[in-house]
SEDREN-525045 format. One record per residue: x, z, y of N, C-alpha, C in turn. Coordinates in steps of 0.001 Angstrom, whole numbers, plus 524288, in hexadecimal, padded with zeros to 5 digits. Example, Ala and Ser with C-alpha at 12.3 -4.5 7.8 and 13.67 -1.06 7.14 Angstrom:
BEGIN
8338681E787E9C68300C81E787EE6C8339081E787F31C
8323281BA87F7368356681BE47FBDC8326481EBE8001E
This chain:
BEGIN
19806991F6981F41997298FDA9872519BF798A8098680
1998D9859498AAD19D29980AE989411A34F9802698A7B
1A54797F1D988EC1AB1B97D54988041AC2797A0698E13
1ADF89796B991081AD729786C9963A1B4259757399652
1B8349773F992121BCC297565992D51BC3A96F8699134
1B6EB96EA098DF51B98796A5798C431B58D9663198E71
1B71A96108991861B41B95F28995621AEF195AD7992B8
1B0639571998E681AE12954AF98ABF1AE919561B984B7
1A9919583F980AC1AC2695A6297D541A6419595797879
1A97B954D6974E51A394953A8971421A4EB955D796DE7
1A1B8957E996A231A10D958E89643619E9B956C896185
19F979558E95D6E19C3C9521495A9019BA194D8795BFE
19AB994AB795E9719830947A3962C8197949422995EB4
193899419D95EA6190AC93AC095ABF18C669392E95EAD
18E2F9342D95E5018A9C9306E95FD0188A292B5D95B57
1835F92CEE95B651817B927FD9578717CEA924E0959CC
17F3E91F07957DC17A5991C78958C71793791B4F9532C
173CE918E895547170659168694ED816FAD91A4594B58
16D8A919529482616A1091C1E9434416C899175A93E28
16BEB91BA493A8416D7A91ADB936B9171B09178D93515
17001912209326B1747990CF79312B1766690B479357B
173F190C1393A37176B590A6893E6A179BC90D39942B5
17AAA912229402617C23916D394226181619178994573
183429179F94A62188339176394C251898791C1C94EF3
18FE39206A94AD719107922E794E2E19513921FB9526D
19238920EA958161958E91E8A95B9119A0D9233895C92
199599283395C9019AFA92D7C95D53199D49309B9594C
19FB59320B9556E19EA493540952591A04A93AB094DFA
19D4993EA6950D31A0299442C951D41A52A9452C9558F
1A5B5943579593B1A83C944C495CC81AA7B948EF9602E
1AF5D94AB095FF61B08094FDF9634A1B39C94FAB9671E
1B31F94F4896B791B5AB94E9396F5A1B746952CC97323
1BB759541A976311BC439580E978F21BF5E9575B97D03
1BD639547C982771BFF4953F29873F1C0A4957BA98AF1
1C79195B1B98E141C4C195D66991DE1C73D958C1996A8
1C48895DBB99A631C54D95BE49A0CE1CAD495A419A114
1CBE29551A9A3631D0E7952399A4831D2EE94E4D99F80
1D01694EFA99DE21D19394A9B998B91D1709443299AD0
1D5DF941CA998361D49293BD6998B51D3279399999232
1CF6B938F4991451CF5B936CD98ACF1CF1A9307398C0F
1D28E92EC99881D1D0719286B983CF1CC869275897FE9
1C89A9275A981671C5B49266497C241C58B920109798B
1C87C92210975AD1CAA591A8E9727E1C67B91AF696D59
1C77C9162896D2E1C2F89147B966331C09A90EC396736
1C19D90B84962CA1BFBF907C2962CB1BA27905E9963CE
1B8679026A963AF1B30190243965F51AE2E9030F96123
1AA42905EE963631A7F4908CD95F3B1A89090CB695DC6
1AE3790FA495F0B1B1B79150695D671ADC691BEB95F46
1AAB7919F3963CB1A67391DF2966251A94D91FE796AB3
1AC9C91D6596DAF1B01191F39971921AC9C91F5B976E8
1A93D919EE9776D1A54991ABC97D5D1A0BE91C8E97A3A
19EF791EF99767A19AFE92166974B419BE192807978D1
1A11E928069760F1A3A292D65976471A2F992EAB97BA5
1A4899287E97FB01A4CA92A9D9862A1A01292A49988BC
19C6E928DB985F4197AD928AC986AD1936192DFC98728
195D892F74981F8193FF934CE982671976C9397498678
19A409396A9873C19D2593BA198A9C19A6F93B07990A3
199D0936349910019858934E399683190FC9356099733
190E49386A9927518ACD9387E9929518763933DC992DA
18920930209928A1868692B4F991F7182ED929A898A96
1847992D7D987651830892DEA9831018299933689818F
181169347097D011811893A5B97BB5181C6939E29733D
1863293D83972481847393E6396D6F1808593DB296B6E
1806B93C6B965A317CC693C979620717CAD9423B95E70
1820B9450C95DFD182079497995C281883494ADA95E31
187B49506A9616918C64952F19607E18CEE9554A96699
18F91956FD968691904B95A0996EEC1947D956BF971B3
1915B957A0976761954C9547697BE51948F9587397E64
1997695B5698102197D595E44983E619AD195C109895A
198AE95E9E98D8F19D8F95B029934419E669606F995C2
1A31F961EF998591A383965DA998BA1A0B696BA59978F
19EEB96BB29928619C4496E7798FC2197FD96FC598D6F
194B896B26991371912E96A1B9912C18EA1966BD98DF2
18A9E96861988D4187DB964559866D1866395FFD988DB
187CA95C2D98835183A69587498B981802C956C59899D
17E2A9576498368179F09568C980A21759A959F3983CB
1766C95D3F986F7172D8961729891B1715095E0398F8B
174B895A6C99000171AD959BA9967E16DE3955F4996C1
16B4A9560499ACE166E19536299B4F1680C94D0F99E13
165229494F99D7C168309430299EC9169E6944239A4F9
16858947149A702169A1947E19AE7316D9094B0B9ADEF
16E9A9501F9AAFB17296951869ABB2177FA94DAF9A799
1755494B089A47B17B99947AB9A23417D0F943509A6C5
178C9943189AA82178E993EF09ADCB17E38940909B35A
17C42946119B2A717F6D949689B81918366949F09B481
183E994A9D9AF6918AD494C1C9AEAC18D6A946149AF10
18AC1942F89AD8C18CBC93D849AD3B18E7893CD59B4BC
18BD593E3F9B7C818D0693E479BC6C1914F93ECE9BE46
1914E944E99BE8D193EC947BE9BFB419A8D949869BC6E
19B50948F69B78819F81949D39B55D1A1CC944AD9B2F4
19F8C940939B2591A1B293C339B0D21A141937969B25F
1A60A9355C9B26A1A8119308C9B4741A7DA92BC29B09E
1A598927219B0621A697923D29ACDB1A92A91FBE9AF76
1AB9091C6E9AC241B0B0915E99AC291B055912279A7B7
1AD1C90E8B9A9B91AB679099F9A6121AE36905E19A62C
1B004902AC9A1081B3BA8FF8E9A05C1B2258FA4D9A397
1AB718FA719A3DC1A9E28F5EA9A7401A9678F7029AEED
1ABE88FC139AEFF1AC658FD949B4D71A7F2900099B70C
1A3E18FC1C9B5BC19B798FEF69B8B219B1D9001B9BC03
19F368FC659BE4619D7E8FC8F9C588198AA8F9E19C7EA
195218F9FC9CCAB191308FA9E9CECE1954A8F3239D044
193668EEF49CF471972F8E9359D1BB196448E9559D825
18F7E8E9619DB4F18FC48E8529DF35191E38EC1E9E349
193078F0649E170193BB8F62B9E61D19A2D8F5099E380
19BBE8F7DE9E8561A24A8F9959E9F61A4468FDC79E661
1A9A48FDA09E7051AC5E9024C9E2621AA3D9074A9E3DF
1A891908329EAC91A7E990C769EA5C1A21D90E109EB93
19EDA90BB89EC0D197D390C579EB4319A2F90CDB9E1F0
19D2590A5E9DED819D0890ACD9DBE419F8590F8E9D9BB
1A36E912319DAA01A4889195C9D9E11A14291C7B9DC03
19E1F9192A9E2F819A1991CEC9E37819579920679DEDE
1946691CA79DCBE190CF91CAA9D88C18F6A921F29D5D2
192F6925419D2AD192B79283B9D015190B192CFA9D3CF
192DF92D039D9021908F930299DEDA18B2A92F179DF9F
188D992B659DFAA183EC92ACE9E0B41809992C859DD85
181F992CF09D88B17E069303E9D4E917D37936069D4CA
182DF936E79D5E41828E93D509D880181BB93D569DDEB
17E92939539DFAD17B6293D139E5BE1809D93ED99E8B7
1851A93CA69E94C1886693CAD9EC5D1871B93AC99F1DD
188F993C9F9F6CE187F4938F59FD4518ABA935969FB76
1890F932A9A016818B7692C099FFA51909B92DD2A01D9
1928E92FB1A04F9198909304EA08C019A3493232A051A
1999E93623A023919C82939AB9FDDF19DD8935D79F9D5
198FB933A69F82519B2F930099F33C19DCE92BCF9F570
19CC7927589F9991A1FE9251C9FB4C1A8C19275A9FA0D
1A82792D5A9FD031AD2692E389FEC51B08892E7A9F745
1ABBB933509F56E1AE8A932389EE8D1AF4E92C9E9EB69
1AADD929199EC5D1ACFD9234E9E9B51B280922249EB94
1B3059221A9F18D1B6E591F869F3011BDBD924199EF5F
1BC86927C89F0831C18D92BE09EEBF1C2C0929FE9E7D9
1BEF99295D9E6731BDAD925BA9E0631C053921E09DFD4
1BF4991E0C9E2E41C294919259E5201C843919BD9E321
1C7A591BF69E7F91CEFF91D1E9EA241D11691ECA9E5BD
1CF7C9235A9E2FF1D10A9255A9DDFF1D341922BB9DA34
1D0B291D7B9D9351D0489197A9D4B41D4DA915AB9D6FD
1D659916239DB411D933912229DE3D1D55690D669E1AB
1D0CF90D1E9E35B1CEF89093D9E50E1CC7190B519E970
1D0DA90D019EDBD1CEB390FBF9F2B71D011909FA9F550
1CC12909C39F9AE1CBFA902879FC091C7788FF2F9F906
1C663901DA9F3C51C30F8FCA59F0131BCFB8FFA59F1F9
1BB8B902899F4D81B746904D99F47E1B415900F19F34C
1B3BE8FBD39F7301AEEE8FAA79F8AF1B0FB8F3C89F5CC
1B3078F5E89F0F51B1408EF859EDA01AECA8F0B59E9E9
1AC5A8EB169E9A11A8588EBEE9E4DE1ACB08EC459DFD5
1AAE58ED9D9DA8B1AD708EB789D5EC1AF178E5F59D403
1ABE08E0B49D5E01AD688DB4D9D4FE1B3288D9CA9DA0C
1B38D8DF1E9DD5A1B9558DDDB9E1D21BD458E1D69DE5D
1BBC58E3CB9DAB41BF7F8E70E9D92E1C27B8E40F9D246
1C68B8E6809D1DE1C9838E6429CBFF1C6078E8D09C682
1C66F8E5F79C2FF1C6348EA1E9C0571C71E8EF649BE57
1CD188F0119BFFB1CE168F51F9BF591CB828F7AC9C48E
1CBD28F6629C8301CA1F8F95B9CD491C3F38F8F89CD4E
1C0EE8F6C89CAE41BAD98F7CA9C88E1BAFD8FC149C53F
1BF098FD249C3C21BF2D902459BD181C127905449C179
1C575905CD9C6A41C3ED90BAE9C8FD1C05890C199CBBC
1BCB7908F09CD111B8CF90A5C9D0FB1B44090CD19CD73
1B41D90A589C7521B21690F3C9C2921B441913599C242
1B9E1915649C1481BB6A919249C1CB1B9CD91D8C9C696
1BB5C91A999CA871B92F91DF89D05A1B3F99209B9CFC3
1B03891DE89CE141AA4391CFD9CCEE1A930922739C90E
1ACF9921FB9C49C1AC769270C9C1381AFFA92C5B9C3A2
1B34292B229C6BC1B58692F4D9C8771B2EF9331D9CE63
1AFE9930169D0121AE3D9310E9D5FC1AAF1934FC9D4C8
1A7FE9352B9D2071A3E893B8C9D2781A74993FE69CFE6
1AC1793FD49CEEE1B095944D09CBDE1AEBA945A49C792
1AFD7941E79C2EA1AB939428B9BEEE1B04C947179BB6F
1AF2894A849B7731B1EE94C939B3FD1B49F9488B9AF97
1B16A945F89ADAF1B2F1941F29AA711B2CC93C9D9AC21
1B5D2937AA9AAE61B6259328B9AA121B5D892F279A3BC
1B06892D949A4BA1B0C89297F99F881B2229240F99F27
1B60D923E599D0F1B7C791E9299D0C1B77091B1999895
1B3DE916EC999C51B30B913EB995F91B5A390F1F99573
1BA2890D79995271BDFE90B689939C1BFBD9078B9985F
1C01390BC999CF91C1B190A499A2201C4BD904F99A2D2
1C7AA904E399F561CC238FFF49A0E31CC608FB3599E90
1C6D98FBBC99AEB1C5F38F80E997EC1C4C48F1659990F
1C1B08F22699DF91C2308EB6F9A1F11C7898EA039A503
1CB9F8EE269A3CD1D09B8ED459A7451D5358EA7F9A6A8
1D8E28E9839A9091DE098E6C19A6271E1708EBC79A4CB
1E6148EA949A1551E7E98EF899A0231EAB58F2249A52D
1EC9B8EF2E9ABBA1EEB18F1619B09D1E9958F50B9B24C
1E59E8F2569B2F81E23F8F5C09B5F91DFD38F9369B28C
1DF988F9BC9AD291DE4D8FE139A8291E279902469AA09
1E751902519A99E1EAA0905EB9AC941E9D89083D9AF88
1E7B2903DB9B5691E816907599BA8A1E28D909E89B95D
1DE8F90A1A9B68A1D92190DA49B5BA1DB40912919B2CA
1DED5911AA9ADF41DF2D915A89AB781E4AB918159AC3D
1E787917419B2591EA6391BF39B57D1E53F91DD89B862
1E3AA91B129BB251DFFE91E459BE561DB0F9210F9BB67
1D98F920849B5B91D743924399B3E41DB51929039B311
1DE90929649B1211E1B392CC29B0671E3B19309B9B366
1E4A792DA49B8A41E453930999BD3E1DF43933A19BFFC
1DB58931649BE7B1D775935399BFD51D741936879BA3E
1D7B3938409B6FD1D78E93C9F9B2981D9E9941F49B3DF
1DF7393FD79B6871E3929431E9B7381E25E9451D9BC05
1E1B59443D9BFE11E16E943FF9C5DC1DD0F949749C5E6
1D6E99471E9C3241D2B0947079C6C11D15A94B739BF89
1D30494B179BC711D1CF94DF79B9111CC9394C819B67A
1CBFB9477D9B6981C6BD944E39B4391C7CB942F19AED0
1C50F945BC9AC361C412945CB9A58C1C3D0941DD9A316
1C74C93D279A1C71C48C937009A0251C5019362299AA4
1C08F93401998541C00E9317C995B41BF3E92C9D993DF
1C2C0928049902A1C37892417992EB1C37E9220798E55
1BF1191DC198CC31BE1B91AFD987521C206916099889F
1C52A915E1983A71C91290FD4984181CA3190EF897FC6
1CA069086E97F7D1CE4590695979561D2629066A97B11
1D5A59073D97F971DA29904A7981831DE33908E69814D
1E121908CA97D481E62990C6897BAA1E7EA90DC2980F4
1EB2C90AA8985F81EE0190A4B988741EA6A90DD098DAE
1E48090D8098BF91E14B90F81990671E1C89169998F58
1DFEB916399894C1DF6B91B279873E1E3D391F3798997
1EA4391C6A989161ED9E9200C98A5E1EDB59236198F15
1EA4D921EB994531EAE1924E4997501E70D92A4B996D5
1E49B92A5E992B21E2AD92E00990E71E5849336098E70
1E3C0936D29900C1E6DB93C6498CCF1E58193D5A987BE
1E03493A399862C1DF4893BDA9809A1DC629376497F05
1DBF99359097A5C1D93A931A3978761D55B93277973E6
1D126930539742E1CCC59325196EFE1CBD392C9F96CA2
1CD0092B91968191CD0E92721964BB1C64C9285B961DC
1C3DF92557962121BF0B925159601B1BF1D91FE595C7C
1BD089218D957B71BBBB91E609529C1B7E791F4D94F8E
1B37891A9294FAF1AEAC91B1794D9A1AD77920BB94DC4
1AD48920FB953201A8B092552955BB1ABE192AB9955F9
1B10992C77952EE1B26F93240953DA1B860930A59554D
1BB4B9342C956451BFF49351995A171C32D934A895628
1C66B93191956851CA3D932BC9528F1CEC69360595348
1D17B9333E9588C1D5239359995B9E1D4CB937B096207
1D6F393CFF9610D1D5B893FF29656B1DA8A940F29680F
1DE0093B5D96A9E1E3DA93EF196CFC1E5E793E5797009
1E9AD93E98972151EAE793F46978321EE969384E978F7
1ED549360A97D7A1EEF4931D997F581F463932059829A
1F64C92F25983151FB8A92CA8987151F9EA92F8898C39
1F5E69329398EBF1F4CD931DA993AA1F49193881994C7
1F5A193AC898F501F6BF941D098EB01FAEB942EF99257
């Protein structure tokens, strides 16, 4: 029977590119074990296999050898439509470059993730906008991203990953285009929806000071974990 307590959970887990002399293990032998409500740091210098690691997580990649399971579930076993519906439906992603839609509004831009699930249009309005508000940018509905801040472009991403109730958040080094004031005000308000809303994050960073609001931190070095331990944010 699958293990259901534990929410993200690899074994083994390698990723290789190339053949032979040119052989790279980006991911290698990996064991990982996230449950439900976790905030992780995933730190490691560049090259270390840290967005390999969130890659595969977010199903955007897949092992070369070893088990991913997502709430218990092999995902080596699903088919590209169903990795497509878990990608839907349980996870949230946060790009350091934001990947907002430039000519549409903040909130045709949280709409987004609604429209792929065949959401009404009134329904998905009313959830973008509650998204909004959430993030702090109730009033900003209807600006584009070039009327907005940078940090307030990174919650209208946030909103964007939070609006369909995803189980998980991947964060790919959210605060990384930011100054260190508005890096703060993203990573209280991640924290607060960790805590709040009970959303599972995972959050790739070089930034010591980012990492701490994390409950646990995973140090990655040339491809395996070195350190597995609990952050400032326990």
């Amino acid at each position: 029977m699958a293990d259901k307590s534990t929410l993200i959970n690899f074994s083994g887990v390698s990723k290789i590119y190339g053949h032979g002399a040119t052989q790279v293990k980006a991911v290698d032998d990996v064991d990982i074990a996230i449950c439900p409500g976790e905030f992780i740091a995933v730190m490691g210098s560049s090259g270390s296999g840290k967005s390999t690691c969130m890659n595969i997580m977010g199903c955007l990649d897949t092992p070369t050898t070893g088990l991913y399971k997502f709430h218990g579930i092999d995902v080596s076993t699903l088919s590209r439509d169903q990795l497509a519906l878990l990608r839907r439906h349980y996870l949230g992603f946060v790009f350091q470059g934001f990947n907002l839609m430039t000519r549409t509004s903040a909130l045709e831009n949280v709409e987004l993730p609604l429209i792929y699930r065949g959401v009404q249009s009134r329904k998905r309005q009313a959830k973008a906008s509650e998204a909004l508000a959430a993030v702090g940018l109730e009033g900003r509905e209807h600006h584009s991203p070039s009327e907005l801040s940078g940090g307030e472009q990174q919650r209208v991403a946030i909103a964007r990953a939070i609006v369909s109730d995803p189980v998980v958040m991947l964060a790919d080094e959210p605060t990384g285009n930011l100054d260190s004031v508005r890096s703060k005000e993203i990573m209280e308000l991640m924290k607060r929806l960790n805590e709040d809303r009970g959303i599972t994050i995972v959050m790739v960073t070089h930034e010591s000071a980012t990492a701490e609001y994390a409950s646990r931190t995973l140090h990655f070095q040339d491809g395996r974990v070195v350190d597995d331990g609990f952050g400032e944010g326990s």
